[in-house]
C-alpha positions in Angstrom: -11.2 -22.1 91.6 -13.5 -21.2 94.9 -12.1 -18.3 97.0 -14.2 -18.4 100.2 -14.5 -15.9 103.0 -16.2 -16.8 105.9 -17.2 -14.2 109.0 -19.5 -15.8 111.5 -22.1 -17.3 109.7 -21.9 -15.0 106.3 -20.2 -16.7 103.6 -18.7 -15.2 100.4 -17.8 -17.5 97.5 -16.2 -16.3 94.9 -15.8 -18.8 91.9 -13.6 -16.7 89.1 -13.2 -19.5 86.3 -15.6 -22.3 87.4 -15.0 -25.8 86.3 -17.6 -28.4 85.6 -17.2 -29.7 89.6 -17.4 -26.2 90.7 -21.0 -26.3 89.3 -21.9 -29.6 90.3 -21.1 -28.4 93.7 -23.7 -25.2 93.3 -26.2 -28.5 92.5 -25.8 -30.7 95.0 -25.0 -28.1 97.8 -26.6 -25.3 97.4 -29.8 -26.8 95.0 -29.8 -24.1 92.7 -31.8 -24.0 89.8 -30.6 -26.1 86.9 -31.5 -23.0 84.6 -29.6 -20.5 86.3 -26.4 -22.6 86.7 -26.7 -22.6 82.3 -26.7 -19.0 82.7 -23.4 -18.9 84.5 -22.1 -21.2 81.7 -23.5 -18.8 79.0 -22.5 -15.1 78.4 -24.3 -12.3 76.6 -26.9 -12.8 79.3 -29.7 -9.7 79.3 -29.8 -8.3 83.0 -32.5 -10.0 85.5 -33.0 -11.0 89.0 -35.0 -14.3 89.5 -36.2 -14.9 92.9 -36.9 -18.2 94.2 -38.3 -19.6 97.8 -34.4 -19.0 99.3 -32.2 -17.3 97.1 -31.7 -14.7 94.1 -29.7 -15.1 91.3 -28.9 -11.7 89.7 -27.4 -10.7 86.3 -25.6 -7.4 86.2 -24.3 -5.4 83.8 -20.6 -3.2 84.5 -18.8 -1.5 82.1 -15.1 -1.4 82.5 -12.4 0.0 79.7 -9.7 -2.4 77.6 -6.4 -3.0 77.8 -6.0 -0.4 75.3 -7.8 1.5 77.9 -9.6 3.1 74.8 -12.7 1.3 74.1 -15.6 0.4 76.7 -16.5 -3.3 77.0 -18.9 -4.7 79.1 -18.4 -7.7 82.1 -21.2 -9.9 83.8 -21.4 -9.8 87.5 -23.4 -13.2 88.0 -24.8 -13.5 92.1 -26.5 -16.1 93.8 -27.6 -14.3 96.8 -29.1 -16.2 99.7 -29.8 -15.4 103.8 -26.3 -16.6 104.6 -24.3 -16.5 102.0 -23.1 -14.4 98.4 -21.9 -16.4 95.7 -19.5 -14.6 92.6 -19.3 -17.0 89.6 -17.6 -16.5 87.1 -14.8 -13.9 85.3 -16.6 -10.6 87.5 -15.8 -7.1 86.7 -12.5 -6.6 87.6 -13.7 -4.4 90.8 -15.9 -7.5 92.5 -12.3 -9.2 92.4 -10.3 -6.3 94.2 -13.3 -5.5 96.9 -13.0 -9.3 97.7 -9.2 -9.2 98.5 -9.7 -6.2 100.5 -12.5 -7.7 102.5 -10.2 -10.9 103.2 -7.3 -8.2 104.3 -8.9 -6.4 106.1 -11.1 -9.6 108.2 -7.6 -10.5 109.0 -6.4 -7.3 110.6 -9.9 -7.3 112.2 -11.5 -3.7 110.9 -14.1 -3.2 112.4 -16.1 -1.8 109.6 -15.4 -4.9 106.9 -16.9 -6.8 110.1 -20.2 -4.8 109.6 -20.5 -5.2 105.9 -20.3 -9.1 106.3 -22.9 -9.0 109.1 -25.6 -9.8 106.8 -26.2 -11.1 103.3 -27.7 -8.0 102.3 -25.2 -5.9 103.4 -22.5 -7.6 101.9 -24.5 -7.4 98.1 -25.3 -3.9 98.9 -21.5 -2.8 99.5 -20.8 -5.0 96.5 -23.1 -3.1 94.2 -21.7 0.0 96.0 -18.3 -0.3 95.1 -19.5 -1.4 91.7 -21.6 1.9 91.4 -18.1 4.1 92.3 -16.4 2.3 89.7 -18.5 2.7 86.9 -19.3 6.4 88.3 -15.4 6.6 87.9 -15.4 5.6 84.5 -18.5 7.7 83.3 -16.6 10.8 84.7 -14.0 9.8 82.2 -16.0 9.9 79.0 -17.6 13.2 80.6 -14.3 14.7 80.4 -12.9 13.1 76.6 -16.3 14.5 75.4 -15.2 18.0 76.9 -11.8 17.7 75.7 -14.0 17.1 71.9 -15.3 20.2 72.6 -11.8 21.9 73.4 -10.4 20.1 70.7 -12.9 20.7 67.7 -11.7 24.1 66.8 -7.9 23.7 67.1 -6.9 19.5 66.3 -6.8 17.8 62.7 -10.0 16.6 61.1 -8.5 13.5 61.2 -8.0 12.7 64.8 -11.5 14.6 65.6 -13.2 12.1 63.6 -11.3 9.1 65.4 -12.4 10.9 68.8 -15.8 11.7 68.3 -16.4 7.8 66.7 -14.9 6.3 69.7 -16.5 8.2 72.3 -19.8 8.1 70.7 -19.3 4.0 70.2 -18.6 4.1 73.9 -21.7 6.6 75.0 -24.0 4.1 72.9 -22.3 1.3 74.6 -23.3 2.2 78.2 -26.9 3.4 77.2 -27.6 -0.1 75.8 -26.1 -1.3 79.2 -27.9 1.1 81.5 -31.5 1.6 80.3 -32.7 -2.3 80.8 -30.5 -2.8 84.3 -32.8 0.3 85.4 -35.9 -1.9 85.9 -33.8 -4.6 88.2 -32.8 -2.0 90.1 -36.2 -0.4 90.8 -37.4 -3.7 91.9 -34.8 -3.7 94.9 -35.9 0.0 95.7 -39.5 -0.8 95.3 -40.1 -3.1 97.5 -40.0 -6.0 95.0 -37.4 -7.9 96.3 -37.3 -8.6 100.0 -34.0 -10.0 101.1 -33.2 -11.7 104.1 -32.9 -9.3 106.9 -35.3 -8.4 109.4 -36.8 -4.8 108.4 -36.8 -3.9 112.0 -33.2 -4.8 112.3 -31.9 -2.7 109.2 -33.9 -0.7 106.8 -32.4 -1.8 103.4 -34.5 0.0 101.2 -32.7 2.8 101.7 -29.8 1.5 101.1 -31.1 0.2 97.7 -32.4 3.9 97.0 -29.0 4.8 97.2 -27.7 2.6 94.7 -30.8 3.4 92.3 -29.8 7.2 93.1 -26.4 6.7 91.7 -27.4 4.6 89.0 -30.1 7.1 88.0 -27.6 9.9 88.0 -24.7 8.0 85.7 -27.8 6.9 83.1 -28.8 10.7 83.5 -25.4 11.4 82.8 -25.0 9.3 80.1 -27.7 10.7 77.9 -26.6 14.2 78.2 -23.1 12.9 77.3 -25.3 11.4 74.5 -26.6 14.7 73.4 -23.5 16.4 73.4 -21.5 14.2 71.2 -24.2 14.6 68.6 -24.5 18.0 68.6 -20.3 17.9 68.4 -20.2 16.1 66.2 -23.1 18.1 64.3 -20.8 21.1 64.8 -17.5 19.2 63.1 -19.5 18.5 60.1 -20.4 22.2 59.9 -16.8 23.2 60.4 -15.6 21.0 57.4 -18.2 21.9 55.4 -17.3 25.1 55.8 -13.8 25.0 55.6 -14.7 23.0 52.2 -16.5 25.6 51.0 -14.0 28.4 51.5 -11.3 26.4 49.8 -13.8 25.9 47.0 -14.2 29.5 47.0 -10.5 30.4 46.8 -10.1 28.0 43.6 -13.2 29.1 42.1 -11.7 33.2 42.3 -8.2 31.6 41.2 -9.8 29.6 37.8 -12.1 32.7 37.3 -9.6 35.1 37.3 -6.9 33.0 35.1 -9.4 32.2 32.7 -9.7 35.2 30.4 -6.0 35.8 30.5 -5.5 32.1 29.4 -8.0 33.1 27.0 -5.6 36.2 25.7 -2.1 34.6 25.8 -3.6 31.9 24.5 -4.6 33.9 21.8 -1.7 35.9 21.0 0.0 32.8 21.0 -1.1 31.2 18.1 1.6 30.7 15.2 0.4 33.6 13.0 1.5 37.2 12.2 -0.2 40.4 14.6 -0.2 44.2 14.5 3.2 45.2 16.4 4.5 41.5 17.0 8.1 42.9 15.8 7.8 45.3 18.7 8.6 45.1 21.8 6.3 47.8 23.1 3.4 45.2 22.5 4.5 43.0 24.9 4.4 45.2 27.3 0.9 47.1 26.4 -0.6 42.6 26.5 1.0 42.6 30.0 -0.4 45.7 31.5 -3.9 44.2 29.9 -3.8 41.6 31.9 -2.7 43.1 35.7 -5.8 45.3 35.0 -8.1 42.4 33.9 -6.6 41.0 37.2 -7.1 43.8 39.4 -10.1 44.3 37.9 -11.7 41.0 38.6 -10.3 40.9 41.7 -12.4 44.0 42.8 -15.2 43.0 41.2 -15.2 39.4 43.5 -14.8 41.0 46.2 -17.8 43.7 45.9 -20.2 41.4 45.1 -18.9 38.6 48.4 -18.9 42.0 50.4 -15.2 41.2 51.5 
């Protein structure tokens, strides 16, 4: 299906589940490599912008959350970027989807300011990326704030459901480091100077604009690896936590069996089926018994000067 949006000569196509026509059309119309129309077939695509005599056909990288809204997954955002048009292909990030509606709304109440966005190619990818960059800023704020809740949570939740946090957050932290670190070098090549565009520099300066997005995306991978650190210090601090808590309950048992075992040892011995001193007398019983709440008290002292507690 081809949604098309069309402001004086600035064309955006957006092709969300492309059929085999769909890319014959991208052939015959628009020449595009024969390569890069397989990489729109394909997923699982590494990140990469190949440029050509005119166009660019990028392969970004956005991370978005499931519909358990739980886990981090990853979407391709696959543009073919030439001097009059931007071309979408494919099932985008969720976001490129919504900031295309609101461009088509908004060119149809005549804002002033959507009208600037599609004056050039170049501005229109930039304002993509943009909104791309606030949404994934969005999301990184999120896992900022579960790996702060960790930290709240560590000393006063169940092991159980610390263990299930930690392992999903750190699953999702690894997730976008993988994502982030080889998009960075695509990125520098727009702030670098490496890719060109379409406009005339004199016109509009765009490598500032692309500074901007390398800025943000520099600051979320910066982000990302102090979230990194975190996590694995948290979660360095929860195994401390259980190991301690492991050993006091190890302790307690330990005093308990230490304790009960000589006065196992004595009833066990004035149990046996044979004939002692006084066993027709009451008074024994109660002499044994006052032998062992002083063997008790006695230990329990003695534990507790040499533990210093």
């Amino acid at each position: 299906m081809i949604e098309t949006i069309q402001y004086k000569s600035i064309r955006w196509l957006d092709i969300t589940n492309p059929s085999e026509d769909d890319y014959r059309l991208l052939l015959d119309e628009y020449q595009f490599h024969p390569l890069d129309i397989e990489d729109c077939r394909g997923t699982n695509q590494r990140p990469k912008i190949d440029e050509y005599d005119d166009y660019y056909f990028l392969i970004l990288h956005f991370p978005y959350f499931d519909n358990s809204n739980k886990f981090i997954r990853i979407r391709e955002v696959k543009i073919f970027w030439g001097r009059d048009y931007i071309i979408t292909v494919g099932k985008a990030h969720w976001a490129v989807k919504k900031f295309f509606d609101e461009i088509q709304e908004d060119l149809s109440e005549g804002d002033e300011e959507t009208r600037e966005m599609m004056a050039t190619s170049d501005q229109l990818l930039y304002h993509i990326l943009n909104r791309l960059m606030l949404e994934t800023n969005t999301l990184i704020m999120r896992v900022g704030a579960e790996v702060d809740l960790i930290n709240y949570d560590i000393f006063n939740k169940r092991a159980r459901s610390i263990i299930e946090q930690i392992s999903v957050t750190r699953r999702n932290i690894i997730l976008l480091n993988t994502t982030f670190k080889p998009q960075l070098r695509v990125l520098h090549m727009f702030e670098s100077g490496g890719i060109k565009g379409f406009v005339d520099p004199e016109l509009i300066d765009m490598e500032d604009y692309w500074g901007n997005i390398l800025d943000q995306y520099q600051k979320m991978f910066d982000s990302i690896e102090d979230y990194g650190e975190l996590i694995e210090g948290l979660s360095q601090t929860f195994d401390s936590l259980l190991t301690n808590r492991t050993n006091e309950i190890m302790r307690v048992l330990t005093y308990f069996s230490t304790i009960m075992l000589p006065l196992t040892v004595v009833t066990g011995f004035f149990g046996m089926n044979v004939d002692f001193p006084f066993t027709a007398s009451t008074t024994a019983f109660w002499i044994i018994l006052g032998v062992l709440v002083l063997m008790t008290f006695g230990l329990i002292i003695f534990f507790r000067h040499r533990t210093g507690r």
